[in-house]
Residue frames as qw, qx, qy, qz and C-alpha x, y, z in Angstrom:
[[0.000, 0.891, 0.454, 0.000, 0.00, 0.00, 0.00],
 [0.646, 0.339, -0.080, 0.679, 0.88, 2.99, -0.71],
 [0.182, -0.366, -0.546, 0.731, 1.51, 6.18, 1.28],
 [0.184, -0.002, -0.467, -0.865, -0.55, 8.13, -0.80],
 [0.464, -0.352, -0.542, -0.606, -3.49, 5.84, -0.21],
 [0.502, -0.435, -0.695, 0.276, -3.17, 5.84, 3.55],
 [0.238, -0.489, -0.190, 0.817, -2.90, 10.22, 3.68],
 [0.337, 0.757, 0.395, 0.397, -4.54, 13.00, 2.44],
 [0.293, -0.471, -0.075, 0.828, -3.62, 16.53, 2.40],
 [0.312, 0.878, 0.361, 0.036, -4.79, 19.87, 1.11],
 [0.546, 0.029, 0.280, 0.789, -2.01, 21.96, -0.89],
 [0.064, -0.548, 0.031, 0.834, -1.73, 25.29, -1.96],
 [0.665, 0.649, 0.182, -0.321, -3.58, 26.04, -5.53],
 [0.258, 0.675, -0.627, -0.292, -0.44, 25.70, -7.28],
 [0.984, 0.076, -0.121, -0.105, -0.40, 22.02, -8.70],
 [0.474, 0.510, -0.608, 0.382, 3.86, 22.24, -8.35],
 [0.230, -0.397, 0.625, -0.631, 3.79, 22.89, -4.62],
 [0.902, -0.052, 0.048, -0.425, 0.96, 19.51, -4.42],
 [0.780, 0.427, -0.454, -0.053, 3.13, 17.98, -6.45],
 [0.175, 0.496, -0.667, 0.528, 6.36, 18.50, -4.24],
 [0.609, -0.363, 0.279, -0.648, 4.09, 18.02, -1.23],
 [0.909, 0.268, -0.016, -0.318, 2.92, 14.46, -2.94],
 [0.679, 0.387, -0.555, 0.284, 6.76, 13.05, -3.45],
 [0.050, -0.536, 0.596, -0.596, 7.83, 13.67, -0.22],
 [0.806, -0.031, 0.315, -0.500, 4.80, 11.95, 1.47],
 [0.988, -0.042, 0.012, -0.148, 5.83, 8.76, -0.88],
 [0.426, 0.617, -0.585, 0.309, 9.40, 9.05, 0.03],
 [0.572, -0.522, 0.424, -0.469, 8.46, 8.47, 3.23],
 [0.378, 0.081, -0.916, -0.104, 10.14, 4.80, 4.38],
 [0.671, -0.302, -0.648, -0.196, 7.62, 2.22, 5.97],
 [0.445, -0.367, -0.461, 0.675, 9.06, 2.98, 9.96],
 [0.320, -0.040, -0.071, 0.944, 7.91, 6.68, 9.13],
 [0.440, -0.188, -0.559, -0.677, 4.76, 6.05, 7.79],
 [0.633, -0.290, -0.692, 0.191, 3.97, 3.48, 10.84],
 [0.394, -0.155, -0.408, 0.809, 4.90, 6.76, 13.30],
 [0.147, -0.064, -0.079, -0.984, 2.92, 9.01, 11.69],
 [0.542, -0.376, -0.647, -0.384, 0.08, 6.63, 11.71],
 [0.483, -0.319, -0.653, 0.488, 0.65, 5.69, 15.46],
 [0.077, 0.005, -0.263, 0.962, 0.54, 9.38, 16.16],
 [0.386, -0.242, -0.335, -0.825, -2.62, 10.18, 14.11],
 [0.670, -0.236, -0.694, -0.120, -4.27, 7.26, 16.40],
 [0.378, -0.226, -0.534, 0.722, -2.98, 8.94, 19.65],
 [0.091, 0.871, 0.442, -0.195, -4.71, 12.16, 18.34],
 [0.440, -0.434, 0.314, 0.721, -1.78, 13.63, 17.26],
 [0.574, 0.768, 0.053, -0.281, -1.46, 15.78, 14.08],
 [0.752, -0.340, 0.214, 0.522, 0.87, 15.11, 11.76],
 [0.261, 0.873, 0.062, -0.408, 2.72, 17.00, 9.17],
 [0.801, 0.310, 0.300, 0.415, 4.86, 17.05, 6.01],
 [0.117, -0.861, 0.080, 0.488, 7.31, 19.48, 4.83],
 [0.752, 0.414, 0.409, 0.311, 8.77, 20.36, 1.14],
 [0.168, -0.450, 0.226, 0.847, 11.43, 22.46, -0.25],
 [0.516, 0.662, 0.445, 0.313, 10.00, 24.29, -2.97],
 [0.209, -0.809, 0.033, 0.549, 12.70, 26.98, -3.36],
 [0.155, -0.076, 0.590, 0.789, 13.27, 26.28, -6.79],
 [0.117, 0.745, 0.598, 0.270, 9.73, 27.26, -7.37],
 [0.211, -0.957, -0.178, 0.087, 9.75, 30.37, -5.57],
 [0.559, 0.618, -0.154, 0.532, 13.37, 31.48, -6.74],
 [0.110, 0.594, -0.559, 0.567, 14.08, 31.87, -3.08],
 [0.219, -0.020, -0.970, 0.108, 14.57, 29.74, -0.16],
 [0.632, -0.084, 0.246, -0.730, 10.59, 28.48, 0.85],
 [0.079, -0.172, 0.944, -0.269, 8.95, 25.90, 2.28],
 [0.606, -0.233, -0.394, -0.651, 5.63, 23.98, 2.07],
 [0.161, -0.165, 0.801, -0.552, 4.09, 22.95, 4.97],
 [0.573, -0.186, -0.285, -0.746, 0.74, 20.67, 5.06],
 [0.576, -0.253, 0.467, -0.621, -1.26, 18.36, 7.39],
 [0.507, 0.061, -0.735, -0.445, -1.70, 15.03, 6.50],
 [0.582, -0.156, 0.458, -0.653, -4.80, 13.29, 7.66],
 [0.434, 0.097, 0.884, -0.144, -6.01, 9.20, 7.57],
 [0.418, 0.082, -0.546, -0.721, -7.35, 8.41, 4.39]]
């Protein structure tokens, strides 16, 4: 399974910054995924983060929530 079908998240309107948002999330390895789950199950929130500073032509970041699919 992937991580993709075990998170959702809600991105910025730009489809790049989703994109970016969207790799990260299935880099994620199988012990990270398992943590984030554990958390979400405690009540915890979790979160993802993405450089996108080659979008924005200086250094920035994308932050988003990612919630049990």
């Amino acid at each position: 399974m992937s991580a993709i079908d075990d998170f959702l998240f809600e991105a910025s309107k730009d489809p790049r910054v989703g994109t970016r948002l969207q790799e990260e999330l299935e880099n994620l390895d199988e012990g990270q995924l398992g943590r984030m789950r554990e958390l979400q199950r405690l009540g915890g929130h979790a979160f993802i983060v993405a450089d996108i500073s080659d979008l924005e032509g200086e250094e920035a970041y994308a932050f988003a929530e990612v919630h049990p699919a």
